[in-house]
C-alpha positions in Angstrom: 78.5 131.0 102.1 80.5 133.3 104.1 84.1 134.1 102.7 87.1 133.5 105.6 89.3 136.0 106.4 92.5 135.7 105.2 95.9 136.1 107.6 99.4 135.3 106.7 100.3 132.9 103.7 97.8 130.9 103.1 96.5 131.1 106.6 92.4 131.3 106.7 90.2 131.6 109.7 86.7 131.6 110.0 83.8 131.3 106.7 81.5 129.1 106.1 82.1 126.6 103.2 79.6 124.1 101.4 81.0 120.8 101.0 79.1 119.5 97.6 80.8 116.2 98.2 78.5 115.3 100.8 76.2 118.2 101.1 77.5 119.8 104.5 78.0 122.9 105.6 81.3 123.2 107.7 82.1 126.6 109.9 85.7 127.4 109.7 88.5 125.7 107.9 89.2 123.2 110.6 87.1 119.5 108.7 88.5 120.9 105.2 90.2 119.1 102.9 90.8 121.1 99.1 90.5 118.5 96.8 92.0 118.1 93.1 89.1 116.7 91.2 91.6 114.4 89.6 94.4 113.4 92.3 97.9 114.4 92.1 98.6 110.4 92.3 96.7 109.8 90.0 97.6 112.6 87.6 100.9 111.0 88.3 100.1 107.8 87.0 98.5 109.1 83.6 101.4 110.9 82.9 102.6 113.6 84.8 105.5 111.7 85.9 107.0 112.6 82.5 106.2 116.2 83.0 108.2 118.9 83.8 108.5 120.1 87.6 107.0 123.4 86.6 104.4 121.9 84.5 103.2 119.7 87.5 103.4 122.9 90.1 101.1 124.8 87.6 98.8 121.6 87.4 98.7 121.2 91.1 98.1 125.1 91.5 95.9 125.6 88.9 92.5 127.8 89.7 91.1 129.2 86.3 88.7 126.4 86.5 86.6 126.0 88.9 86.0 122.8 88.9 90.0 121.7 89.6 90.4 122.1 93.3 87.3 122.2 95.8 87.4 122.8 99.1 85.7 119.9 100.8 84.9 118.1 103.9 87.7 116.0 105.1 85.5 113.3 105.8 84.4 113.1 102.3 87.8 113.9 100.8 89.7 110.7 102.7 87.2 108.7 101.7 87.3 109.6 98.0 91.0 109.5 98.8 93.2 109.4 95.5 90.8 107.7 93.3 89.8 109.7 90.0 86.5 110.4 88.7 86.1 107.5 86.8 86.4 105.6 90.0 84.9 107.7 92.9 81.6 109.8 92.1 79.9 112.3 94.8 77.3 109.8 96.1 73.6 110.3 94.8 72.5 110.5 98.3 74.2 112.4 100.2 73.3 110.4 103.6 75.0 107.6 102.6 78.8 109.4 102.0 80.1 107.9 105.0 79.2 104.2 103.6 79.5 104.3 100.3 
């Protein structure tokens, strides 16, 4: 895809990102959600209430796996919403995203 360019803190403009979720390609950062594989709720629930406040800030932050935080369509993410894994999988086709 194309990378954004970067402006400010956290600030992006323009790219082009592939949203695996529901196989779209999205131009900009505008209909982009990022997206914590396993929610922050429900990280929260299984424990990370109990955690430290630095240890859930490094959790929340935490990129040395790729597979943690995704940038995704919006669409795809509210509807995935703060379900985990074991509740809400990518749907096999990816047509039916918006119904499933």
């Amino acid at each position: 895809m194309v990378p954004p360019t970067v402006t400010g803190r956290c600030t992006l403009s323009g790219g082009r990102w592939y949203s695996w979720y529901d196989n779209t390609v999205i131009d900009g950062p505008r209909g982009l959600d990022i997206d914590h594989l396993v929610p922050l709720a429900e990280a929260w629930d299984s424990g990370a209430s109990a955690w430290t406040r630095q240890r859930r800030v490094t959790y929340a932050n935490y990129l040395d796996d790729e597979r943690h935080i995704e940038a995704v369509s919006a669409r795809s993410n509210r509807q995935k919403a703060d379900q985990d894994p074991t509740t809400w999988l990518v749907p096999d086709n990816p047509q039916n995203a918006a119904t499933t």
